[in-house]
C-alpha positions in Angstrom: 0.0 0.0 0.0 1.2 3.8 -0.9 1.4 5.7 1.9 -1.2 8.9 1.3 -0.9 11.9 2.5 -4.1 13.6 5.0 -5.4 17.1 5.0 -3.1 17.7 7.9 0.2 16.6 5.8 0.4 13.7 8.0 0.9 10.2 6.4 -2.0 7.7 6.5 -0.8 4.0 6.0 -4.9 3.0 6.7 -7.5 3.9 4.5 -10.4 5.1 3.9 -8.8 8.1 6.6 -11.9 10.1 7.6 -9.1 13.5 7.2 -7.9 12.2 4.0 -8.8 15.0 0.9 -9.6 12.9 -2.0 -8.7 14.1 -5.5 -11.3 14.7 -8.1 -10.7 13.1 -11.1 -13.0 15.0 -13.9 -12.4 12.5 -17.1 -9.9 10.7 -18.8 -7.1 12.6 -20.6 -5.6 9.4 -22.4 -4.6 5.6 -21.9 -1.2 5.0 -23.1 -0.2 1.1 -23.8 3.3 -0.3 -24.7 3.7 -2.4 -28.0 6.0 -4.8 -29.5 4.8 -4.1 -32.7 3.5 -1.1 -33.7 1.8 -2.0 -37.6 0.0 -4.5 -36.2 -1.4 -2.6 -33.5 -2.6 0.0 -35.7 -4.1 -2.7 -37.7 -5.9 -4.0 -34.9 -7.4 -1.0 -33.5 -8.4 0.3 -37.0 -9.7 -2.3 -38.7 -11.5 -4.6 -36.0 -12.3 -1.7 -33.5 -12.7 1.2 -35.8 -10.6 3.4 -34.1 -9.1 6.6 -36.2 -5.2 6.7 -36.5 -3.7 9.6 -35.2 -0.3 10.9 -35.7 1.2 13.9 -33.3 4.4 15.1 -31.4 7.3 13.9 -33.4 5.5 11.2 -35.4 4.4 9.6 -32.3 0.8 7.6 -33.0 -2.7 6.9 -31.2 -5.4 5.8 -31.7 -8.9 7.9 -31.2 -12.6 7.0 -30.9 -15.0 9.5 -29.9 -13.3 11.8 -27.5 -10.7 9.2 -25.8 -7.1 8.5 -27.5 -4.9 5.9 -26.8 -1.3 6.8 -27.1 1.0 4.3 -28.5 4.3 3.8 -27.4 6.8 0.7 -29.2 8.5 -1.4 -26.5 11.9 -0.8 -28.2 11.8 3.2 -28.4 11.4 5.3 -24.9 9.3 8.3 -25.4 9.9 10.6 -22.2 8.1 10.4 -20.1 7.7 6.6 -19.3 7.8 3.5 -17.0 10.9 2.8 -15.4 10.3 -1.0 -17.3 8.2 -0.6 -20.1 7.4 -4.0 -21.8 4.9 -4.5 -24.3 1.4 -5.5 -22.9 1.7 -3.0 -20.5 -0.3 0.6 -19.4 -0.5 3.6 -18.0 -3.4 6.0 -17.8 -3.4 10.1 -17.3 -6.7 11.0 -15.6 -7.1 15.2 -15.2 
């Protein structure tokens, strides 16, 4: 378990705390997943899902439906920032 921090700065090892300040998490900003490879990802998402391919930031690509994107990020090239380990299968999500 994380150690969280109260309203009074304190650290709270047990939880729910009735002091603790919750954040408010209003939507999702994007879902980023690591691939091994990225072709076949696109394929994937585009063809069988019918998700849009998106490219941005240095030729980086996602994936969009509706108002969600998926970021994609290929296991052999480290886009900053990232997970200390990133291996392919894996995720990491950006809530605002």
């Amino acid at each position: 378990m994380l150690p969280i921090r109260n309203s009074s700065g304190n650290i709270c090892l047990t939880c729910p705390c009735k002091t603790l300040k919750a954040m408010q998490v209003t939507k999702l900003d994007h879902l980023v997943i690591t691939v091994k490879n990225l072709d076949r990802t696109i394929t994937f998402y585009t063809r069988v899902l019918g998700m849009e391919q998106v490219t941005f930031a240095d030729g980086r690509k996602a994936l969009k439906f509706g108002d969600q994107k998926i970021n994609l990020h290929p296991a052999e090239r480290k886009f900053a920032p990232h997970a200390e380990n990133p291996v392919p299968g894996s995720a990491d999500i950006c809530f605002i």
